[in-house]
C-alpha positions in Angstrom: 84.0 4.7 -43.2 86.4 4.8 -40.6 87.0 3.1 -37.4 87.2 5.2 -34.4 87.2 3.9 -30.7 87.9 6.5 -27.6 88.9 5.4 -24.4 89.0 8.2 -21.4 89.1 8.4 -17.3 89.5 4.6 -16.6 91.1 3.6 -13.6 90.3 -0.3 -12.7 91.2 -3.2 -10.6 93.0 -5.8 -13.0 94.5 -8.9 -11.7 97.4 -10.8 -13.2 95.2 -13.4 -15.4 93.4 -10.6 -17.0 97.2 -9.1 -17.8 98.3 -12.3 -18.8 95.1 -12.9 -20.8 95.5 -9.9 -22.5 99.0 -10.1 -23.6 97.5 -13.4 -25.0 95.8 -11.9 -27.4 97.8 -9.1 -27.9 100.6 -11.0 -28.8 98.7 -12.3 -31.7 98.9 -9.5 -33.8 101.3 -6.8 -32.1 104.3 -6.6 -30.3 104.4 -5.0 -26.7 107.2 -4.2 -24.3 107.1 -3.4 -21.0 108.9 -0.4 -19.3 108.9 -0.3 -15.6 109.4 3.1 -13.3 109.5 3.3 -9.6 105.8 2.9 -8.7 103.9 2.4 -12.2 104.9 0.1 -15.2 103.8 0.9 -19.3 102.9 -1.4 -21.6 103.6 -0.3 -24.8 102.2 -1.6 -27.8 103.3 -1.2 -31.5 101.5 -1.9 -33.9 99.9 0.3 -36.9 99.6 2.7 -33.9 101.6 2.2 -30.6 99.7 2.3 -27.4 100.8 2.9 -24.1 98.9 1.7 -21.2 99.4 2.8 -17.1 99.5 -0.2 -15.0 100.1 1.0 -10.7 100.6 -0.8 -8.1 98.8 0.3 -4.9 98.3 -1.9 -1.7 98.9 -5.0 -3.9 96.8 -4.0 -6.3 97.2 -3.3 -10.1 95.2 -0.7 -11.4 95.0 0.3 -15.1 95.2 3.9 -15.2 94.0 5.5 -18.8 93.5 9.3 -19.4 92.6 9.3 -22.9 93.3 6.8 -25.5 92.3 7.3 -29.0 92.9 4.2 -31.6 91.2 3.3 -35.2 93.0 0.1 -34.8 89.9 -1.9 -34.4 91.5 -5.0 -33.2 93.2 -3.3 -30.5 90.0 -1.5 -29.3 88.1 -4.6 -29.1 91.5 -6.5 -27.4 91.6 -3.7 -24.8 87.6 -3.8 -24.2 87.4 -7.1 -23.5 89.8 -6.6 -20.8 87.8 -3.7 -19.6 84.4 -5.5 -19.6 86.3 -8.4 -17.2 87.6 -5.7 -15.2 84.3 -3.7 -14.4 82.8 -7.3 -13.9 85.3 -8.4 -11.5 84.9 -4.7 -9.4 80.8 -5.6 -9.2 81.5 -9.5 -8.2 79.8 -10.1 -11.3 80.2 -14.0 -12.1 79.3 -15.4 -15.3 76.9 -18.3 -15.5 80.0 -20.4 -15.8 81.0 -19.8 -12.4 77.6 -19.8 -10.6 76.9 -23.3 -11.2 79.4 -26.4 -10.4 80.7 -28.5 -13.3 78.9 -31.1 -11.5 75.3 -30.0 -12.5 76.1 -27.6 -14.9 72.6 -26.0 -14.7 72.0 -22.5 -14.8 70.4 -20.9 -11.7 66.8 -19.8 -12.6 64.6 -19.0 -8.8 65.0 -16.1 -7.4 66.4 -17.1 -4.5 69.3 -17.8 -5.9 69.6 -14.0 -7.7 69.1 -12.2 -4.1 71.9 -14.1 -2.8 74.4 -13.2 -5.8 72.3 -9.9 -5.9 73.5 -9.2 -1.9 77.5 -10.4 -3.1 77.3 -7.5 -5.5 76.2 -4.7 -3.2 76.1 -5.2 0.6 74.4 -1.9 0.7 71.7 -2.3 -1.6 70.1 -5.6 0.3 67.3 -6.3 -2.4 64.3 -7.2 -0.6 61.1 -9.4 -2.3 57.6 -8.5 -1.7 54.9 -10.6 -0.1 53.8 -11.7 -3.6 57.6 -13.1 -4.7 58.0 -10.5 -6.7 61.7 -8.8 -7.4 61.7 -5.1 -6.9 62.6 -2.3 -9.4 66.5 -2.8 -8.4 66.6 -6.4 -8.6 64.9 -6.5 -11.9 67.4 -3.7 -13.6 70.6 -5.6 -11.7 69.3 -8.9 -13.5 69.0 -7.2 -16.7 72.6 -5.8 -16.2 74.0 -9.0 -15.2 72.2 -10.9 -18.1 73.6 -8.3 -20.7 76.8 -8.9 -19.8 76.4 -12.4 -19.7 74.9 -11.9 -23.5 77.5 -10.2 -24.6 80.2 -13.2 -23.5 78.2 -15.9 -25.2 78.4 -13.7 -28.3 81.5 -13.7 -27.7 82.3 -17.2 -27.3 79.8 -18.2 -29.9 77.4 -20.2 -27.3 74.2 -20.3 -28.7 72.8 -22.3 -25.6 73.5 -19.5 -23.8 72.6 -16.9 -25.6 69.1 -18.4 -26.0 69.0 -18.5 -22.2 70.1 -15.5 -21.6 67.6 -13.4 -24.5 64.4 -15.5 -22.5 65.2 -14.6 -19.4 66.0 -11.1 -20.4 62.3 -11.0 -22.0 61.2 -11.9 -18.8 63.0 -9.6 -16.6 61.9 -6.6 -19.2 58.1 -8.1 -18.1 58.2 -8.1 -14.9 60.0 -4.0 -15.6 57.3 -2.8 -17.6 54.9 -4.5 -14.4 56.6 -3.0 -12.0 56.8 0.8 -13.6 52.7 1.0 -13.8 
């Protein structure tokens, strides 16, 4: 079986240490040039396949600009995801547990207080409001669960089983407190 990995209509925020993160790990296993035009610049990368990725510069921005980009290069796929997933996190002002608590305490926030106030950073909007009875409502719940899944997913990443564990209870929880809500 084959590996197949599709990437189409992405156009996201990415800051300099993402770049720079990225060409990290890129320059692991491939080597990558950059070619720069008036108002964009492409990375190519060569490897068993060469890539090209969009990078443009608007009102001191970069943005990563990709139509459709097919690989079965699975290294490179998983390389340019994780620079995806950091992206779409930094466009929700999602932080990761890492950055919520001080390296003083280094305790992970658990009351709910704590979640509407992060909850409010990520969508001004969408205030999340809490019943009479403390409970979260149906949007504060699913945000939670989005928020711990991604958090999940960079333990896995890293390997930290500490978190990991935290992050599957508290997910159990938040599924709870779903299903409650929904009947």
């Amino acid at each position: 079986m084959r590996f197949f990995a599709r990437f189409s209509n992405i156009n996201l925020e990415v800051n300099l240490s993402m770049i720079y993160t990225f060409l990290k790990q890129v320059k692991e296993t491939y080597s990558y040039k950059w070619v720069r035009k008036t108002d964009y610049r492409i990375l190519i990368i060569y490897g068993n396949e060469n890539h090209q990725l969009l990078f443009q510069e608007k009102d001191n921005k970069v943005f990563l600009s990709i139509q459709e980009l097919t690989t079965n290069d699975k290294m490179f796929a998983l390389t340019l995801n994780q620079l995806l997933f950091k992206a779409r996190k930094k466009q929700r002002e999602i932080l990761s547990i890492k950055e919520t608590h001080t390296t003083k305490t280094k305790k992970i926030i658990h009351d709910q207080s704590a979640v509407k106030k992060h909850l409010n950073k990520i969508d001004q909007e969408k205030v999340v409001t809490l019943s009479n009875k403390n409970q979260p409502t149906e949007y504060a719940i699913q945000t939670e669960i989005d928020y711990l899944l991604m958090d999940l997913y960079e333990a896995m990443q890293i390997q930290d089983q500490e978190r990991m564990s935290w992050c599957k209870q508290r997910l159990e929880e938040m599924v709870r407190l779903k299903s409650k809500e929904t009947y």
